[in-house]
C-alpha positions in Angstrom: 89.7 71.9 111.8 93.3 72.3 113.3 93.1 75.8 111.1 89.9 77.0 112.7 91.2 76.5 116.0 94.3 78.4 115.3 92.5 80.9 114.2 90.4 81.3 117.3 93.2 81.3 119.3 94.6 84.3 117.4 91.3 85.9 117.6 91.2 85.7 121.3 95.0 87.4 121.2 93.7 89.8 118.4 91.1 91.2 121.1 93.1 92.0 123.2 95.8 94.1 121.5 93.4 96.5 120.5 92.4 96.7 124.0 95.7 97.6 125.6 97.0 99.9 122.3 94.0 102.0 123.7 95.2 101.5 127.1 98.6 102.8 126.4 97.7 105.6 124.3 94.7 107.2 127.2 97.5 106.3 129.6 100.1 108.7 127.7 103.0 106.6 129.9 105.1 104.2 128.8 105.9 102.9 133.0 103.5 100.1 132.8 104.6 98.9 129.5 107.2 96.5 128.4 109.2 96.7 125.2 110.6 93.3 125.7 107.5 91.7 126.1 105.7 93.1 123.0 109.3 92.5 121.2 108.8 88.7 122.3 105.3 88.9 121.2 105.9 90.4 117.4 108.6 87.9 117.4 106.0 85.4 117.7 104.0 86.4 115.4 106.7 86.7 112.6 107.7 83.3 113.3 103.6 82.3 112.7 103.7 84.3 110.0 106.6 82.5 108.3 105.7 79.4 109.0 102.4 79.8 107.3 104.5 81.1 104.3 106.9 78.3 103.9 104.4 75.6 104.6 102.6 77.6 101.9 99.6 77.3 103.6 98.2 81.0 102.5 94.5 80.8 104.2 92.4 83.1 106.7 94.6 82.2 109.5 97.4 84.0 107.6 95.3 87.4 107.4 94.5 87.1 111.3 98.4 86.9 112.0 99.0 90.1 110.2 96.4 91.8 111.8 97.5 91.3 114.9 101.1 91.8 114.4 100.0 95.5 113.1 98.3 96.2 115.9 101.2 94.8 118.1 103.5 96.8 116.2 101.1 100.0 116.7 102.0 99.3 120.3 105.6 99.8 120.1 105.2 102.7 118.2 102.9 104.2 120.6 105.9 102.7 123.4 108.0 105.2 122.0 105.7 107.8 121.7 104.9 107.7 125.6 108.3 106.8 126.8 109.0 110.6 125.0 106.4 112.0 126.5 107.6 110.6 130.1 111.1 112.2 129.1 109.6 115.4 128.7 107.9 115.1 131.9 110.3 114.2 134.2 112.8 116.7 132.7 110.0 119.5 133.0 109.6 118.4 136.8 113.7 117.9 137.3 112.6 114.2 138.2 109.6 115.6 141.1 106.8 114.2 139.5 104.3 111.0 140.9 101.9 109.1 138.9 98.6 110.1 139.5 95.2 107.8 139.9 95.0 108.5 136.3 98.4 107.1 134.9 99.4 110.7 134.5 102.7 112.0 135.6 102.2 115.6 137.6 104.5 117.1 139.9 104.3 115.9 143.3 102.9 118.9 145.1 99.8 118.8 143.0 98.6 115.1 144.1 
């Protein structure tokens, strides 16, 4: 039982990962997102991961952890990705650009 339950609490984590990598790829920032945090959260995961491993307790739960720590792990790639892009923007606008009600940087006289 204790195994089903972890496993819906991943699930309910799992759902939402998908939700924000989506998020933070439409949003083509990286301003509203935190390394750290996802860091933290992969972290976690790892350490679920491991534990399942050395208590050799190779089940379902197991294959939910590593799905979500991909998906986590798409986020900080797509981090990166955005955090290039705002790079590029603010160098293209000297540092004059304002988010706009779509996440997207554009020079402030066009808002």
């Amino acid at each position: 039982m204790s195994q089903l339950l972890e496993a819906a609490m991943l699930v309910c984590f799992g759902c939402s990962w998908p939700m924000n990598l989506i998020k933070n790829i439409k949003c083509k920032s990286a301003k509203s997102m935190s390394l750290p945090f996802i860091l933290l959260i992969t972290a976690g995961y790892i350490a679920g991961i491991s534990a399942k491993l050395i208590t050799h307790q190779i089940n379902y739960v197991l294959v939910v952890y590593i799905l979500n720590i991909v998906i986590v792990s798409m986020n900080i790639a797509v981090y990166f990705y955005n955090r290039r892009l705002d790079n590029k923007l603010d160098n293209k606008y000297n540092g004059k650009a304002v988010k706009n009600s779509y996440g997207n940087m554009t020079p402030k006289n066009a808002v």
